[in-house]
C-alpha atoms as one frame of an Amber mdcrd trajectory, in Angstrom:
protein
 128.251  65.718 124.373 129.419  67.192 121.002 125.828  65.615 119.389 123.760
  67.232 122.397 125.127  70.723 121.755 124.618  70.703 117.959 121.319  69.644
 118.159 120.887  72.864 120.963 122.520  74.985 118.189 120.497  73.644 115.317
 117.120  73.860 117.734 118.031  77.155 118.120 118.851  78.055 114.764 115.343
  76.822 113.480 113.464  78.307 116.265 115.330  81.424 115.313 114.511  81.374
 111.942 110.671  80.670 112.456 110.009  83.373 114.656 112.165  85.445 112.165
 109.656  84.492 109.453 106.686  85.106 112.004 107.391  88.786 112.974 108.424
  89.127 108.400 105.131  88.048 107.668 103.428  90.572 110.431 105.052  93.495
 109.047 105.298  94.482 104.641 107.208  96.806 103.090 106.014  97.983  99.583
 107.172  98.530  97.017 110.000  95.744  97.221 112.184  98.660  95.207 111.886
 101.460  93.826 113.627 103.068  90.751 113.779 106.598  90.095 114.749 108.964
  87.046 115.806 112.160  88.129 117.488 114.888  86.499 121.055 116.304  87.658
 119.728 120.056  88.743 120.744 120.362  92.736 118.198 123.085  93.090 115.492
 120.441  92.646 113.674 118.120  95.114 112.477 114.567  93.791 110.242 112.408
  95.843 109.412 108.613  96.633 107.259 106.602  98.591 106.842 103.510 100.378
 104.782 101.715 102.802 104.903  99.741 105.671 102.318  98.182 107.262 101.619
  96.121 110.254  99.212  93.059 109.403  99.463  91.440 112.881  97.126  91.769
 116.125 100.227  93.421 118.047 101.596  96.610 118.485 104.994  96.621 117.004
 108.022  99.479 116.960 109.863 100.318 113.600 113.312 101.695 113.194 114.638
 102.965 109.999 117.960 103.091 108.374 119.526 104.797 104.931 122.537 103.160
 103.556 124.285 103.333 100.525 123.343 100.754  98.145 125.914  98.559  95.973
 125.882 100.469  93.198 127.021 103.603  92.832 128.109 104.529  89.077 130.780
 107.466  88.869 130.837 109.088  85.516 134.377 109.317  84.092 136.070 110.429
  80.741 136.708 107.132  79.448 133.925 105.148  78.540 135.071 101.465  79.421
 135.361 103.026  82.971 131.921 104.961  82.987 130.048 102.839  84.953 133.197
 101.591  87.054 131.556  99.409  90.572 134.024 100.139  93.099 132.545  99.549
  96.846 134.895 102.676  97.671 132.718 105.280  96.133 129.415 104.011  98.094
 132.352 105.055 101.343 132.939 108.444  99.669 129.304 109.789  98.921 127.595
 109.985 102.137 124.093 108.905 102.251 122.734 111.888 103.924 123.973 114.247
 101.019 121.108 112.991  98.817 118.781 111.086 100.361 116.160 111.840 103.244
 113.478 110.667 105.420 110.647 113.223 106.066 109.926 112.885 109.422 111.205
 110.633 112.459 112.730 106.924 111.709 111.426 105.649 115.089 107.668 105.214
 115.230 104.828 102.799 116.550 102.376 100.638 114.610  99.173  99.500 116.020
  97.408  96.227 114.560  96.614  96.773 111.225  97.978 100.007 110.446  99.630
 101.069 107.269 102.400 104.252 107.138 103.252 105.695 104.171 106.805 107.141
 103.846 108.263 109.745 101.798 112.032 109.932 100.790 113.455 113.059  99.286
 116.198 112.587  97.221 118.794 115.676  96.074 121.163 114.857  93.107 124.646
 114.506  94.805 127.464 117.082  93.928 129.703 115.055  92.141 128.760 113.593
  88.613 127.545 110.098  89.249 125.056 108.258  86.434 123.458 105.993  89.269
 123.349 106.072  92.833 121.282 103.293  95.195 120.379 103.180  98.806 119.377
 100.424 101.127 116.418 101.226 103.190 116.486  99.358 106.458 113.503  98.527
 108.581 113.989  96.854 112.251 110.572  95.182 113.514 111.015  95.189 117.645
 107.946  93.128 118.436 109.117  93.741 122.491 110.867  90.155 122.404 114.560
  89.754 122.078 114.364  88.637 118.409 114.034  91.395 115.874 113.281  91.057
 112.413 114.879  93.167 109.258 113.400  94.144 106.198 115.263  95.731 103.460
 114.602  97.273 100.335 116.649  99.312  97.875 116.452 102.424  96.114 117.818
 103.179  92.439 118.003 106.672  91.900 119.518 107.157  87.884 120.750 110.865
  86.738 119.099 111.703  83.532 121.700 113.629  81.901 124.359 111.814  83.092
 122.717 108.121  81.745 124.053 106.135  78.885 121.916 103.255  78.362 122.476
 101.230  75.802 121.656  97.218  75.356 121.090  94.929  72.525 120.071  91.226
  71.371 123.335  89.093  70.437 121.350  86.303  69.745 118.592  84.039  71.021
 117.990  80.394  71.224 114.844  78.532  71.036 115.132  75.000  73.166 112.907
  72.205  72.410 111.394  69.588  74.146 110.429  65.971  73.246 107.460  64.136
  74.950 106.861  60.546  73.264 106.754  61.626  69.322 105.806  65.261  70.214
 108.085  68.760  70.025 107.411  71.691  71.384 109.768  74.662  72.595 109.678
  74.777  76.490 112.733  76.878  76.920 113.957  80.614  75.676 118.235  81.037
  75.883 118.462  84.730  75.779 121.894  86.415  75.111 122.153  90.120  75.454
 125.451  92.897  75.491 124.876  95.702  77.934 127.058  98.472  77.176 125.489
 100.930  79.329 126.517 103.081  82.782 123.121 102.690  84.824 121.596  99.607
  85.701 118.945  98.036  83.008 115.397  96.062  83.499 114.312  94.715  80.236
 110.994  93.608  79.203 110.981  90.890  77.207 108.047  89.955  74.564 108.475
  86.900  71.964 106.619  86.719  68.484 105.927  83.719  66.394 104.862  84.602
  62.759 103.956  82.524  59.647 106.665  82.941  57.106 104.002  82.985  54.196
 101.648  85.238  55.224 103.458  87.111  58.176 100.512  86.007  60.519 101.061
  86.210  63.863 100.625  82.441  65.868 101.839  83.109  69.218 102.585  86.442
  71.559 103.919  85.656  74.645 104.529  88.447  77.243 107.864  87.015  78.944
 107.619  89.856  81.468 110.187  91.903  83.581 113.645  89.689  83.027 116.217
  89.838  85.651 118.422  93.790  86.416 121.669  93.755  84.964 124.130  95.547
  86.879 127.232  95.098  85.138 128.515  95.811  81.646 129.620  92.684  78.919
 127.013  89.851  78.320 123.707  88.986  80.096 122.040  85.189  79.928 118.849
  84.842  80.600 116.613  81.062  80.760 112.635  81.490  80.734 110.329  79.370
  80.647 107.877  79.305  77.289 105.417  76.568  76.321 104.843  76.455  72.276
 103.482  73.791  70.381 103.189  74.422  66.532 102.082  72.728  63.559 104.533
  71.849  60.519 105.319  75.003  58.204 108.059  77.972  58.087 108.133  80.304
  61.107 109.823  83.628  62.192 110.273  84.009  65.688 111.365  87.735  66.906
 112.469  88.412  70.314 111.185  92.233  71.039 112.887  94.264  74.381 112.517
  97.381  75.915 114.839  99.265  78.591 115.617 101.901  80.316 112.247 102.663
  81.870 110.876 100.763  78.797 111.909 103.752  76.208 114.357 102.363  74.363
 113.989  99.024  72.596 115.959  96.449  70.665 115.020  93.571  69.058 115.848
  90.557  66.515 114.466  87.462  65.023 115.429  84.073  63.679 114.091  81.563
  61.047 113.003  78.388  61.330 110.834  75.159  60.297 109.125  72.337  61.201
 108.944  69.581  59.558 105.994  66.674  59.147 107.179  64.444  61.708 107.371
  67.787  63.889 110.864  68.037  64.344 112.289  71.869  64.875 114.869  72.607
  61.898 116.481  76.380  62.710 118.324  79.104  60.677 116.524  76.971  57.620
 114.954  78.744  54.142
């Protein structure tokens, strides 16, 4: 008896989560976030967009949501408190004090029509350095299963923003394949000491030590948000197979909307059986 109704619950659980999936995959929200840089003035309106559109052969009814996001950065006078996350202070701001929906957050959307939305956002009274929303779309397809989507919203105060991020160090990780090395791996240790939330863009260099000549460039993209203060690891992928000599091998960031950068590089070798040798003259 016990057997037959776990195998209801589970039947229903995967039915449950299929259909979920269905009606997902019927309806998009774009962008899937948004990050804003606005500056602290109250008598000022800033603006963003997104989209939703309905990719499916049904009619379907949408129902939007503003929450406060996770993150909500208070400024305060001591530094190592500046960009404090306490769950409290998304209780104490209320949403609707800085961020709006133009327009009604019930609507209709026939097959294959697209909606574009626009958000109005007002600095809050209070000093904050970052504030973040949830927005919250409910997909009623006219069944009794309704599907979520949900997207945030980072909204950083100009004046009020102290980024600030740099390379500790970075490791290069090689592979062996038979009597062949190459580096398939990038270890990647940064501090952030900032009070906003950071998105760096990572690029890595290889260089001839001799001639400075530049062997590989390899865009490692958008890494990971950091959200908290202290140190940030990062793992990514690479694929680099050199030929015996002397290398330099800088690791080149940007942040904080991609203005400010950081960067650093370490020495190394390889020798004629192929071997990596690092931190080596």
């Amino acid at each position: 008896m016990v057997r037959r109704w776990y195998l209801i619950i589970l039947w229903i659980l995967v039915i449950s989560t299929y259909l979920n999936a269905y009606l997902n995959a019927k309806v998009f929200v774009s962008p899937s976030y948004s990050e804003l840089l606005i500056n602290k003035d109250r008598t000022k309106k800033y603006v963003t967009y997104y989209t939703i559109g309905n990719t499916g052969d049904k009619e379907v009814k949408i129902y939007i949501t503003l929450n406060n996001g996770p993150y909500n950065f208070k400024i305060s006078s001591s530094k190592t408190q500046s960009n404090e996350f306490a769950k409290k202070l998304s209780d104490k701001l209320s949403i609707s004090e800085w961020l709006k929906l133009e327009g009604t957050n019930k609507f209709a959307l026939a097959p294959k029509e697209k909606k574009r939305l626009t958000f109005y956002i007002t600095p809050p009274e209070e000093d904050y350095s970052e504030i973040s929303a949830y927005l919250s779309f409910t997909v009623d397809k006219g069944s009794m299963i309704k599907s979520g989507i949900t997207v945030p919203l980072y909204v950083i105060i100009n004046e009020n923003a102290e980024p600030y991020m740099e390379i500790k160090n970075f490791e290069l990780i090689t592979n062996r394949s038979g009597d062949s090395y190459s580096i398939n791996k990038i270890k990647i240790k940064l501090k952030n000491d900032s009070n906003v939330h950071l998105r760096p863009k990572a690029k890595l260099i290889i260089k001839e030590r001799t001639d400075n000549k530049i062997i590989k460039e390899i865009d490692l993209g958008v890494l990971a948000p950091t959200f908290e203060r202290g140190d940030i690891f990062y793992l990514e992928n690479v694929d680099i197979k050199l030929d015996k000599g002397k290398y330099i091998a800088k690791l080149e960031m940007k942040y904080f909307f991609y203005r400010k950068e950081t960067e650093k590089a370490i020495k190394f070798e390889i020798d004629r059986k192929g071997r990596y040798i690092f931190n080596r003259e």
